[in-house]
mmCIF entry with sequence, helices, sheets and N, C-alpha, C, O atoms, coordinates in Angstrom:
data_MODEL
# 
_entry.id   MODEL 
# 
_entity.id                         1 
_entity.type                       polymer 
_entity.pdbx_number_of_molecules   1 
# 
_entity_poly.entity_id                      1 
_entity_poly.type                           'polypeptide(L)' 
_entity_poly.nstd_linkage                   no 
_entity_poly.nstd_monomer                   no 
_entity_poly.pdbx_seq_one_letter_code       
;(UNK)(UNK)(UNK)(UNK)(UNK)(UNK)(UNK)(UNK)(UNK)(UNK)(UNK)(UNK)(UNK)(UNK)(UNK)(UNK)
(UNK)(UNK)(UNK)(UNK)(UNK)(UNK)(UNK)(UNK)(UNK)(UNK)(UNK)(UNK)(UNK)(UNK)(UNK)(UNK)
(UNK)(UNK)(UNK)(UNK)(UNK)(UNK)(UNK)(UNK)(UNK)(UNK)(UNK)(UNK)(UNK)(UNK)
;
_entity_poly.pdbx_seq_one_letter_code_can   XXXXXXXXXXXXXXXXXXXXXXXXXXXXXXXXXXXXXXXXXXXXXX 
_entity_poly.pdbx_strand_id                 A 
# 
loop_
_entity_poly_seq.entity_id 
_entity_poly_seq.num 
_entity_poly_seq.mon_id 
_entity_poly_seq.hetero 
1 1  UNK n 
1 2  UNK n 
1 3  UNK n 
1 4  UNK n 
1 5  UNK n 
1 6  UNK n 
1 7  UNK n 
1 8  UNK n 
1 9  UNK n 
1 10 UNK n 
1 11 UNK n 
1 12 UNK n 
1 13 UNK n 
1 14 UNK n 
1 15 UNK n 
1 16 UNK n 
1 17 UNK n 
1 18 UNK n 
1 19 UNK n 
1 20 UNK n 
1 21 UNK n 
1 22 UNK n 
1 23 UNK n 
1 24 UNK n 
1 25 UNK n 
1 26 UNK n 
1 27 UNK n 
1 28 UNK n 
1 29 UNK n 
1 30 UNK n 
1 31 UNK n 
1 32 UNK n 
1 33 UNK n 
1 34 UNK n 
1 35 UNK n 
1 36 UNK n 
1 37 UNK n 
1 38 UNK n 
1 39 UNK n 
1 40 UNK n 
1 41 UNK n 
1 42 UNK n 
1 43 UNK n 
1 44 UNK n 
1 45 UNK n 
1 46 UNK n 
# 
_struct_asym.id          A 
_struct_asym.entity_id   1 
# 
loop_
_struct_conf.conf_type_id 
_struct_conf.id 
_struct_conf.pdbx_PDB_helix_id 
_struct_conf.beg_label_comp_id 
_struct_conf.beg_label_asym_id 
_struct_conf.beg_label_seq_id 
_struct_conf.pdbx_beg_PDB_ins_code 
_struct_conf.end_label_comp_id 
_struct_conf.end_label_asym_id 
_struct_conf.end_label_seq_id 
_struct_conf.pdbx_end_PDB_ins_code 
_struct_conf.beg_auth_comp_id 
_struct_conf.beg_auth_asym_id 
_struct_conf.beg_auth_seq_id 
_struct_conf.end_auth_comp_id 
_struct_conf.end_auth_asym_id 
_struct_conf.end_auth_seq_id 
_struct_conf.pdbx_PDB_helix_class 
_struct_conf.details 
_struct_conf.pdbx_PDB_helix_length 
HELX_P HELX_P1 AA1 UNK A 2  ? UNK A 6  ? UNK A 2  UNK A 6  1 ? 5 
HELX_P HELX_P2 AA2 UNK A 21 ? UNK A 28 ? UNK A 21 UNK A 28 1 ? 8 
# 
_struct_conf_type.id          HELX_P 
_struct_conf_type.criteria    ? 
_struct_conf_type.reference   ? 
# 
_struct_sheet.id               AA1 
_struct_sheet.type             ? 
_struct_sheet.number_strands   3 
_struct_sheet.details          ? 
# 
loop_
_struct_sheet_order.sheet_id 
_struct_sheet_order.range_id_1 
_struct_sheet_order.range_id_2 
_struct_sheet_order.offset 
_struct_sheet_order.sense 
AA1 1 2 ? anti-parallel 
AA1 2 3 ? anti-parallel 
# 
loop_
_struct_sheet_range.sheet_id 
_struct_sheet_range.id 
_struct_sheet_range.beg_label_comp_id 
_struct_sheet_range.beg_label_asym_id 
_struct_sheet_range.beg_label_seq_id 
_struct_sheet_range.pdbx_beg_PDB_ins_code 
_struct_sheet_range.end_label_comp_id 
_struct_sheet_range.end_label_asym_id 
_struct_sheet_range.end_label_seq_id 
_struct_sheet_range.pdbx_end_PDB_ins_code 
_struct_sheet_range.beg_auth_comp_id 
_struct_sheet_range.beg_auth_asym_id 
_struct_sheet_range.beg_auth_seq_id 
_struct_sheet_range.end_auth_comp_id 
_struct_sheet_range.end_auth_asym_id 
_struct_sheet_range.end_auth_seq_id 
AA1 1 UNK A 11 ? UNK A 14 ? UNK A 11 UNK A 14 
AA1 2 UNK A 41 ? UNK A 44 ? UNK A 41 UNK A 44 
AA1 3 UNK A 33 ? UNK A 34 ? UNK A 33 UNK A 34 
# 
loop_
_atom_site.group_PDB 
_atom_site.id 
_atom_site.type_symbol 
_atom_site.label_atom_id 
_atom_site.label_alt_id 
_atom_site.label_comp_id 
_atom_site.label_asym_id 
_atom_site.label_entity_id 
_atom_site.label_seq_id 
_atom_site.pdbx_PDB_ins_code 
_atom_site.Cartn_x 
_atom_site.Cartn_y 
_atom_site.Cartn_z 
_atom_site.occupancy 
_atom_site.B_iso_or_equiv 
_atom_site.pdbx_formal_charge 
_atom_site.auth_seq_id 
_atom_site.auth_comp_id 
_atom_site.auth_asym_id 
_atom_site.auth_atom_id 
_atom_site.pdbx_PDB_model_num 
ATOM 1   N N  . UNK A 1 1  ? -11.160 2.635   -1.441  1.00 0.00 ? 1  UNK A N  1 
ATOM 2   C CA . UNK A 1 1  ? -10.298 3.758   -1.156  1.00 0.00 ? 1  UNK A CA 1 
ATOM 3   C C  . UNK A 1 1  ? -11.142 5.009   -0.900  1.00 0.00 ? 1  UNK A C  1 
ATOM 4   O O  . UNK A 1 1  ? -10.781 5.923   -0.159  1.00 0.00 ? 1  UNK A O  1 
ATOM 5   N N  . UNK A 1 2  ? -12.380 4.971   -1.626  1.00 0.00 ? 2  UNK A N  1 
ATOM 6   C CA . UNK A 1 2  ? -13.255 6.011   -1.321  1.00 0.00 ? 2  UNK A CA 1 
ATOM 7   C C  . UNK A 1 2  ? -13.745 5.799   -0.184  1.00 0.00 ? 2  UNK A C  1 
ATOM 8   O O  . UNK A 1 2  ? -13.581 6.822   0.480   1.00 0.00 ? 2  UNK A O  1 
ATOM 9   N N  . UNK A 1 3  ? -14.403 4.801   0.563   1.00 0.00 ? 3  UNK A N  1 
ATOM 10  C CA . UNK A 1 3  ? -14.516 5.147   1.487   1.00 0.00 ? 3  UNK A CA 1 
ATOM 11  C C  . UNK A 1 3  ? -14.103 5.977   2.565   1.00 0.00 ? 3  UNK A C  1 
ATOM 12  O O  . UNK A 1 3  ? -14.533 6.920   3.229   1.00 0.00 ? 3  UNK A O  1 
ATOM 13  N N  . UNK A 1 4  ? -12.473 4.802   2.421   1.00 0.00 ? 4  UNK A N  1 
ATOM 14  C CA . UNK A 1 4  ? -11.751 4.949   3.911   1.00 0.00 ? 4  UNK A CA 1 
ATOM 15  C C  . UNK A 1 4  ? -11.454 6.654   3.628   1.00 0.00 ? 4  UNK A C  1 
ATOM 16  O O  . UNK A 1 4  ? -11.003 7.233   4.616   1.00 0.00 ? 4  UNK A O  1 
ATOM 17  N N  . UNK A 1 5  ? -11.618 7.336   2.639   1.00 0.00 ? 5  UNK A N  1 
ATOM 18  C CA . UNK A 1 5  ? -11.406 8.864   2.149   1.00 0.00 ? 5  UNK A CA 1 
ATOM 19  C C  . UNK A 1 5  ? -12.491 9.427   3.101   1.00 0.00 ? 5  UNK A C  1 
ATOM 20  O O  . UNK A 1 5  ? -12.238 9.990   4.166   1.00 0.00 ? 5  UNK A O  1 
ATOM 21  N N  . UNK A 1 6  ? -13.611 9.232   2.641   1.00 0.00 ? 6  UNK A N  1 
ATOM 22  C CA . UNK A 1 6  ? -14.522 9.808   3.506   1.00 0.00 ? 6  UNK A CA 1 
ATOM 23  C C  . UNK A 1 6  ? -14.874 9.610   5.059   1.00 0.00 ? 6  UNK A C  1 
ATOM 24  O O  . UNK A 1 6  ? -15.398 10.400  5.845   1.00 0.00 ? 6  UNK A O  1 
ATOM 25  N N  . UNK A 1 7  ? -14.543 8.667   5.192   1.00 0.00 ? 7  UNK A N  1 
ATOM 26  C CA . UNK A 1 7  ? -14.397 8.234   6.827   1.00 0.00 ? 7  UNK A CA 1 
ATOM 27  C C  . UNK A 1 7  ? -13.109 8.875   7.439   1.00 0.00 ? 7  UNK A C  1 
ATOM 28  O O  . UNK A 1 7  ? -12.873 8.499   8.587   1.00 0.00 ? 7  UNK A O  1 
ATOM 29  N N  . UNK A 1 8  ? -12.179 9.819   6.866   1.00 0.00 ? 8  UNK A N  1 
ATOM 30  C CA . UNK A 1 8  ? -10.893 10.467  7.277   1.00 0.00 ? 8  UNK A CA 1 
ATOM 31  C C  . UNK A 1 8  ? -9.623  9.685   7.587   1.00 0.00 ? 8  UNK A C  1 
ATOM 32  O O  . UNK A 1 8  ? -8.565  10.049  8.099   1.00 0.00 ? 8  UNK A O  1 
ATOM 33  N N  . UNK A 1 9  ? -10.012 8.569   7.153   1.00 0.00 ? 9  UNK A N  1 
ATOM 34  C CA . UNK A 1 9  ? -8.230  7.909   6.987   1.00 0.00 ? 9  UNK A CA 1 
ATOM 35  C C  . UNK A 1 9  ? -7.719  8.988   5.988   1.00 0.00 ? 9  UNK A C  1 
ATOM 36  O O  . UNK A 1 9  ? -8.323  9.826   5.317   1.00 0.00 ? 9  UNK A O  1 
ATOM 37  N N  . UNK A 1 10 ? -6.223  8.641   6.136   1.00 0.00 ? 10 UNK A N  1 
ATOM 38  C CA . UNK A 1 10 ? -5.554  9.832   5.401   1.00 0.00 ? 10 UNK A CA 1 
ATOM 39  C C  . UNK A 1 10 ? -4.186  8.513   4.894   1.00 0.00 ? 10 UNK A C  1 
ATOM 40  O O  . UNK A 1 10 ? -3.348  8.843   4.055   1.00 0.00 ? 10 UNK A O  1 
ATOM 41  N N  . UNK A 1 11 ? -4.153  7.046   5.548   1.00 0.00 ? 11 UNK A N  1 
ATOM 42  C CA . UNK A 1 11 ? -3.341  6.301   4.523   1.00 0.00 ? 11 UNK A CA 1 
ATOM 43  C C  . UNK A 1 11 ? -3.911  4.914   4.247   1.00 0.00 ? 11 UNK A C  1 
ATOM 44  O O  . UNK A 1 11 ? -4.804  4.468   4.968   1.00 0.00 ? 11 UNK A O  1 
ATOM 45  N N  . UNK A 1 12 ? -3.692  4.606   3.792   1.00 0.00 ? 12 UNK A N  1 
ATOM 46  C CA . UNK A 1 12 ? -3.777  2.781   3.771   1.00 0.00 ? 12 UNK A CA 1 
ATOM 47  C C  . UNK A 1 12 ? -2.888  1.653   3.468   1.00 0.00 ? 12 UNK A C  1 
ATOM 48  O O  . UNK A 1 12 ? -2.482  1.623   2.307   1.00 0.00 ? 12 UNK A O  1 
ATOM 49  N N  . UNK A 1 13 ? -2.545  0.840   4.151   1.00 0.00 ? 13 UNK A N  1 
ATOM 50  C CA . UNK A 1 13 ? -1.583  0.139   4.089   1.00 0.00 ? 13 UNK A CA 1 
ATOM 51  C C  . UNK A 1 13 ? -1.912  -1.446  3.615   1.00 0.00 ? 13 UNK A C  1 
ATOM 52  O O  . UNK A 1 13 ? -3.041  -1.934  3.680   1.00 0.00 ? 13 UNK A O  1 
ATOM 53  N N  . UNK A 1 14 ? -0.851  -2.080  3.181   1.00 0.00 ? 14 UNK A N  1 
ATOM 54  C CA . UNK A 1 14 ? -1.201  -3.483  3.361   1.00 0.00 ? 14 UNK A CA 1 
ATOM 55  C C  . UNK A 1 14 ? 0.422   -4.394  2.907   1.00 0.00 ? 14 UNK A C  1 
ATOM 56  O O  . UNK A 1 14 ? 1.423   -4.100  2.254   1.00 0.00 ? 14 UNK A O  1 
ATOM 57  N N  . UNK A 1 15 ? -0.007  -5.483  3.606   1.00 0.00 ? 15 UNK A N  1 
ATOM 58  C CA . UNK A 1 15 ? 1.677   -6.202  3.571   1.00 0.00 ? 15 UNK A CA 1 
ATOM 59  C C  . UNK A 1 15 ? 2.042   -7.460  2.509   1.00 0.00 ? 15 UNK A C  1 
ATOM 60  O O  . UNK A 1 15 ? 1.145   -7.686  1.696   1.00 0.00 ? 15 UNK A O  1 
ATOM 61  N N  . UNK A 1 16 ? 3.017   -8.147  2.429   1.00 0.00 ? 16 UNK A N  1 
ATOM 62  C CA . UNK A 1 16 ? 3.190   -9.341  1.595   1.00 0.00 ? 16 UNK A CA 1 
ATOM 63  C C  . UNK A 1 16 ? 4.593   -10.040 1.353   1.00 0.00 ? 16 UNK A C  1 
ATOM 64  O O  . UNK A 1 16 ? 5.638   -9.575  0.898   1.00 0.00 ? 16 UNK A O  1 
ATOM 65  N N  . UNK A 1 17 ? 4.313   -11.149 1.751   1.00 0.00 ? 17 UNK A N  1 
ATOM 66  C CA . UNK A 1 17 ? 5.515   -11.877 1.603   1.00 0.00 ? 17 UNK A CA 1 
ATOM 67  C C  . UNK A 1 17 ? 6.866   -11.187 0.855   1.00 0.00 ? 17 UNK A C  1 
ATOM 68  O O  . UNK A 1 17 ? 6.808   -10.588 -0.218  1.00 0.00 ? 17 UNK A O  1 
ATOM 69  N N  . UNK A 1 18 ? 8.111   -11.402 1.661   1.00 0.00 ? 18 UNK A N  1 
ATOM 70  C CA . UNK A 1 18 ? 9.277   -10.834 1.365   1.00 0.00 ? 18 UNK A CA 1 
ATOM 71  C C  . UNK A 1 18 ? 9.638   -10.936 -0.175  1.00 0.00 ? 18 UNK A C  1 
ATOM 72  O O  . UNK A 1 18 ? 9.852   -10.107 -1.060  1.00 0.00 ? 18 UNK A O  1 
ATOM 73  N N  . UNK A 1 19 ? 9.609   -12.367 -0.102  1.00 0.00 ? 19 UNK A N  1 
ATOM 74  C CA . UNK A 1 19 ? 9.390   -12.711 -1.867  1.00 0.00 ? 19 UNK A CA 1 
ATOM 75  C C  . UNK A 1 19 ? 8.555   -12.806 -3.190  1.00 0.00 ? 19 UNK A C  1 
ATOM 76  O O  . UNK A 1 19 ? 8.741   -13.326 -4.291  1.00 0.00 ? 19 UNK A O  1 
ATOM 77  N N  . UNK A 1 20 ? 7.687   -12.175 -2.681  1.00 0.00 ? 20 UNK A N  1 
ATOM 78  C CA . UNK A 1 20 ? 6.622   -12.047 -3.785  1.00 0.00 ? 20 UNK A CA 1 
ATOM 79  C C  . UNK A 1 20 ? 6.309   -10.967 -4.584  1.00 0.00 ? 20 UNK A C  1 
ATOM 80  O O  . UNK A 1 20 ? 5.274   -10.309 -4.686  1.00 0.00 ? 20 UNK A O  1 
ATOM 81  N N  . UNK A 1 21 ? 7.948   -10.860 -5.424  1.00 0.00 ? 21 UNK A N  1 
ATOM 82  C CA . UNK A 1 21 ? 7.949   -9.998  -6.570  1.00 0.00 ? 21 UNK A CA 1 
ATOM 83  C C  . UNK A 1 21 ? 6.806   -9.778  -7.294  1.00 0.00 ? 21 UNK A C  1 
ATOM 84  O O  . UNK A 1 21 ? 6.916   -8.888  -8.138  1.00 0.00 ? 21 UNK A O  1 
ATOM 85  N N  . UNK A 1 22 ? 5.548   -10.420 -7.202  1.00 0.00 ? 22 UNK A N  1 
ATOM 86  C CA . UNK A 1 22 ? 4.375   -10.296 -8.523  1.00 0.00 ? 22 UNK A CA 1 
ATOM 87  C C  . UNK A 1 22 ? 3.827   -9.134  -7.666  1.00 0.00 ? 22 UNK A C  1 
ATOM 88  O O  . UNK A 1 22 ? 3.654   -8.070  -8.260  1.00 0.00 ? 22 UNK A O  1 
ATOM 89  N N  . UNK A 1 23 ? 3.532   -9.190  -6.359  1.00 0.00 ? 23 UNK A N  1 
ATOM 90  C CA . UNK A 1 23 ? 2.477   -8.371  -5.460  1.00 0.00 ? 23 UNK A CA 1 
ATOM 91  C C  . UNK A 1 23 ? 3.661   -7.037  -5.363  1.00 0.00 ? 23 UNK A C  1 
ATOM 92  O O  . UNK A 1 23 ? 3.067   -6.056  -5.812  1.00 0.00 ? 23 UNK A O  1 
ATOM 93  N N  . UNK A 1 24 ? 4.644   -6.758  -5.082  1.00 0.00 ? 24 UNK A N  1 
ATOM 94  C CA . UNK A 1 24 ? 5.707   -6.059  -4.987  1.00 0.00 ? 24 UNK A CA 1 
ATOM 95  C C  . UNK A 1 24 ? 5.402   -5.420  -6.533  1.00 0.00 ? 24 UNK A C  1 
ATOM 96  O O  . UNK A 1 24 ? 5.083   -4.283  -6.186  1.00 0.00 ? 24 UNK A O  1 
ATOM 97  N N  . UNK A 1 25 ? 5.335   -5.418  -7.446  1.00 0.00 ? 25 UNK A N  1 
ATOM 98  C CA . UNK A 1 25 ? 5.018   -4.722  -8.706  1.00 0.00 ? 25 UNK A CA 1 
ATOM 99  C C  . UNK A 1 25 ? 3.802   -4.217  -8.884  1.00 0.00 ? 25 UNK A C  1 
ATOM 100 O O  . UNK A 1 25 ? 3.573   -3.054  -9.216  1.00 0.00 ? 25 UNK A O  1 
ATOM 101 N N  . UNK A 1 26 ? 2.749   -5.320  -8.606  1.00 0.00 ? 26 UNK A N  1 
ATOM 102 C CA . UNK A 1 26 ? 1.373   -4.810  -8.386  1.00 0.00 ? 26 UNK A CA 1 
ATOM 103 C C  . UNK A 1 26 ? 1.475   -3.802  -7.493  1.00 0.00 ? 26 UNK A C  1 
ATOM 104 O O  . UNK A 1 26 ? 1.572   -2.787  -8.182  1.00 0.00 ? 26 UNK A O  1 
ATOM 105 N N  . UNK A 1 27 ? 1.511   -3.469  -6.218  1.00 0.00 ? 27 UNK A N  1 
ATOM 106 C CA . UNK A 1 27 ? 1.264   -2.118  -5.308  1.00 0.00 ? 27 UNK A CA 1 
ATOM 107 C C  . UNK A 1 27 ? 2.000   -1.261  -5.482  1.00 0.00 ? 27 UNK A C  1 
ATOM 108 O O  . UNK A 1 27 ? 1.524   -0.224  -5.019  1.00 0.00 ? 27 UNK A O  1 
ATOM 109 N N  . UNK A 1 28 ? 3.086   -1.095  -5.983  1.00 0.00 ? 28 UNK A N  1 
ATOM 110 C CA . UNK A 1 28 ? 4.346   -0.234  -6.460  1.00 0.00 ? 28 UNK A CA 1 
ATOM 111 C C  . UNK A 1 28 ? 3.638   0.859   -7.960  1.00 0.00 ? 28 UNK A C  1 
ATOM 112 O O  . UNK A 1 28 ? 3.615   2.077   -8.140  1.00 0.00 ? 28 UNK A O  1 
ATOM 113 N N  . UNK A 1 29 ? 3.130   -0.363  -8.815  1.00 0.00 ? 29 UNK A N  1 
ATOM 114 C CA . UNK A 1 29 ? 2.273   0.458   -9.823  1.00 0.00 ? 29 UNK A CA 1 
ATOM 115 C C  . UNK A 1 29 ? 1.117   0.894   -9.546  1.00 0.00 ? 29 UNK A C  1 
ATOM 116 O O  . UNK A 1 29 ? 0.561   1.316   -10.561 1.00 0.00 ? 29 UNK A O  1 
ATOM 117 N N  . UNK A 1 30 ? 0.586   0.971   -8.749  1.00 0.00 ? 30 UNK A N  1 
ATOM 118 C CA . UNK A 1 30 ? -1.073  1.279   -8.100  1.00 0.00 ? 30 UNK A CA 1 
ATOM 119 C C  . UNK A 1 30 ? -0.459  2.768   -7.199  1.00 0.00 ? 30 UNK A C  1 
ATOM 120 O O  . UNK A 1 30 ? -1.230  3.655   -6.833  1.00 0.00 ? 30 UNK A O  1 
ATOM 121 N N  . UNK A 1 31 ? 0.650   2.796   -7.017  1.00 0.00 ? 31 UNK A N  1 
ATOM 122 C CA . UNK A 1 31 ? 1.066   4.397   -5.752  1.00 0.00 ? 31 UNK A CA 1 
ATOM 123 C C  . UNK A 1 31 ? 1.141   3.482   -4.518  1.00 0.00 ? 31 UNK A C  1 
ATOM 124 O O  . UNK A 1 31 ? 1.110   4.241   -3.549  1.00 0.00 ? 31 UNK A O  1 
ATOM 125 N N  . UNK A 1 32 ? 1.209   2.441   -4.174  1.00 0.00 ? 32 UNK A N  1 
ATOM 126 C CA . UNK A 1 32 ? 2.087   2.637   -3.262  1.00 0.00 ? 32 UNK A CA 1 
ATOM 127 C C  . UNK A 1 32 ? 3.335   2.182   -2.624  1.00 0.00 ? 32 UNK A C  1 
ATOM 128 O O  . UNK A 1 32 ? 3.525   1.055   -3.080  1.00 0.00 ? 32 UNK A O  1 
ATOM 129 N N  . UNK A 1 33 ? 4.099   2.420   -1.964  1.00 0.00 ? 33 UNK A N  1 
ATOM 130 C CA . UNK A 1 33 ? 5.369   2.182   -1.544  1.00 0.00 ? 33 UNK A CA 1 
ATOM 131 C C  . UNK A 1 33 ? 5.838   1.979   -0.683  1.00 0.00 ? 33 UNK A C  1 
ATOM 132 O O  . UNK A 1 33 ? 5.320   2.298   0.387   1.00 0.00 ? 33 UNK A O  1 
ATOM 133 N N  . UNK A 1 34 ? 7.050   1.346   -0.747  1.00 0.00 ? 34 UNK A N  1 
ATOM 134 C CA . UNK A 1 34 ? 7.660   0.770   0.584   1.00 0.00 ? 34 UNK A CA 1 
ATOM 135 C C  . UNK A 1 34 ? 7.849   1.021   1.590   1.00 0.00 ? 34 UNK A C  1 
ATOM 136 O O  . UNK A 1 34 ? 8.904   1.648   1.685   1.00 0.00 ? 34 UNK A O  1 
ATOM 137 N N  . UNK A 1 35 ? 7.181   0.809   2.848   1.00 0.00 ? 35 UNK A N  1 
ATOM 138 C CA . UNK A 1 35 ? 7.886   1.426   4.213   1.00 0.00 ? 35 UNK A CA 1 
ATOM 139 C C  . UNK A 1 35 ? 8.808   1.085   5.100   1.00 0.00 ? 35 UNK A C  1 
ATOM 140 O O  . UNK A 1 35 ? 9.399   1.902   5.806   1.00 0.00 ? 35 UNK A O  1 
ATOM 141 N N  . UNK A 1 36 ? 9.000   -0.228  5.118   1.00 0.00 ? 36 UNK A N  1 
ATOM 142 C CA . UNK A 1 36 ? 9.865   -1.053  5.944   1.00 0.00 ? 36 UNK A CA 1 
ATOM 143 C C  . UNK A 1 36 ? 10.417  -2.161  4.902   1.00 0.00 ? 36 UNK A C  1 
ATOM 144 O O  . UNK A 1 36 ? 10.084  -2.360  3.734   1.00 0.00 ? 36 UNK A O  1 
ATOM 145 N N  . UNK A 1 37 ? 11.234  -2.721  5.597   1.00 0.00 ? 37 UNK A N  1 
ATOM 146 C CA . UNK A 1 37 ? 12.042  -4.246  4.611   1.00 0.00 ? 37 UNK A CA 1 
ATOM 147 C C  . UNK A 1 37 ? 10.876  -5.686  4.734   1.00 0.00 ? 37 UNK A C  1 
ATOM 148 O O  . UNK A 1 37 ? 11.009  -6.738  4.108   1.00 0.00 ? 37 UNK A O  1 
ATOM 149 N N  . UNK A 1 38 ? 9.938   -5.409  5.556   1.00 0.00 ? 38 UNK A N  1 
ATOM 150 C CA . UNK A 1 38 ? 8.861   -6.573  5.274   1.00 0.00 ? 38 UNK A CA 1 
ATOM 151 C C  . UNK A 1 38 ? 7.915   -6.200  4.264   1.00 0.00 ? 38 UNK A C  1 
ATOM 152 O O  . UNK A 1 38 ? 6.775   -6.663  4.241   1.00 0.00 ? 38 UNK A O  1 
ATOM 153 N N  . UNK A 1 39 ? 8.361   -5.364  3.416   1.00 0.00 ? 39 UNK A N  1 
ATOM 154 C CA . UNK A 1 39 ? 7.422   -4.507  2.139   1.00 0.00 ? 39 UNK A CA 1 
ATOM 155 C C  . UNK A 1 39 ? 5.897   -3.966  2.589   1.00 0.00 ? 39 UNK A C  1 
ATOM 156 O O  . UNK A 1 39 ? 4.862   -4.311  2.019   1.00 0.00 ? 39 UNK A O  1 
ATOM 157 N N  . UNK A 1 40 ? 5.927   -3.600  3.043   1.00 0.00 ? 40 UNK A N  1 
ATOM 158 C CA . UNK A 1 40 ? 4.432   -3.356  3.868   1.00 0.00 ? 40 UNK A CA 1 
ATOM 159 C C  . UNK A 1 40 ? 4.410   -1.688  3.360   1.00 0.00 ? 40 UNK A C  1 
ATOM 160 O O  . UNK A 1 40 ? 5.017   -0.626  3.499   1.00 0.00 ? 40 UNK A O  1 
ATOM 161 N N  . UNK A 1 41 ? 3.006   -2.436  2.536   1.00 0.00 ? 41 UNK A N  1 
ATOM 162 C CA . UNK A 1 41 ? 2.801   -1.076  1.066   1.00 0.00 ? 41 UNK A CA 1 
ATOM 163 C C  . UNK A 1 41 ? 2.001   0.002   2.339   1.00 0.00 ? 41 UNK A C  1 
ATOM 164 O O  . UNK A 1 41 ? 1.353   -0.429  3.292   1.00 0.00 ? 41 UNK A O  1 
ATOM 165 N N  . UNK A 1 42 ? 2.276   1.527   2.016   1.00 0.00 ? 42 UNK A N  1 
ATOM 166 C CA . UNK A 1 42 ? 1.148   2.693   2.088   1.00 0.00 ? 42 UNK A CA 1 
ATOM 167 C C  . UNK A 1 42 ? 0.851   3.504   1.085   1.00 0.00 ? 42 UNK A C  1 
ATOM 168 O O  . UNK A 1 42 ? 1.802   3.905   0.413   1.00 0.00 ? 42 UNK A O  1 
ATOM 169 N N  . UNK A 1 43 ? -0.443  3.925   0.748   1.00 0.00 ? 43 UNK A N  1 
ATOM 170 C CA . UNK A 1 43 ? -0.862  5.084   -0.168  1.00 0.00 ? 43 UNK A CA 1 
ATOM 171 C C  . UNK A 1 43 ? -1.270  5.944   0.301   1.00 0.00 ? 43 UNK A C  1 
ATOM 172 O O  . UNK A 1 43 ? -1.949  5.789   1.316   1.00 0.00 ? 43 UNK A O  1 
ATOM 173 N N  . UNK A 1 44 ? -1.041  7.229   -0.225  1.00 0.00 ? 44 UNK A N  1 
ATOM 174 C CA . UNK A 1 44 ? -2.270  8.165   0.825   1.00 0.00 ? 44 UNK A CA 1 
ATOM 175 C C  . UNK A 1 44 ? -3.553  8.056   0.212   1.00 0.00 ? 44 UNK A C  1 
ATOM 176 O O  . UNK A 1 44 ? -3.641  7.412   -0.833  1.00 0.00 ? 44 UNK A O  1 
ATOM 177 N N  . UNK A 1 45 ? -4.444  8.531   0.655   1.00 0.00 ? 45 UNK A N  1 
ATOM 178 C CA . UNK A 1 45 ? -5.753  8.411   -0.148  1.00 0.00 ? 45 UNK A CA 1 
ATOM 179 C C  . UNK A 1 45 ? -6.300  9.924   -0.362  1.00 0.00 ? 45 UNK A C  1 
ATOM 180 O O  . UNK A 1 45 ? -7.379  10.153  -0.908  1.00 0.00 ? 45 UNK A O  1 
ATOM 181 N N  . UNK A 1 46 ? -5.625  10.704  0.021   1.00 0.00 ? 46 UNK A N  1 
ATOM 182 C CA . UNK A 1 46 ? -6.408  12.213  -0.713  1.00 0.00 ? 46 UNK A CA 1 
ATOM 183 C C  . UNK A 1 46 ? -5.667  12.468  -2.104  1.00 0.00 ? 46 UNK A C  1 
ATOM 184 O O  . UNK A 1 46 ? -5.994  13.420  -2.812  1.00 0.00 ? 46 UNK A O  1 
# 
């Protein structure tokens, strides 16, 4: 996350099966959140 900070990304994303309540809790408690109904996590990174 530090990196992509210093290289000037400003989000980061990543996706996961519709049903996979375990990963859906994991990124939800880490900051980040839902953008669409295919759960496809973003955080900002600043």
């Amino acid at each position: 996350m530090y990196l992509a900070r210093e290289r000037g990304y400003r989000h980061g994303a990543i996706s996961t099966a519709f049903d996979n309540d375990r990963a859906f809790l994991f990124y939800t408690n880490y900051g980040f959140r839902v953008v669409n109904w295919t759960y496809e996590f973003a955080r900002e990174l600043s």
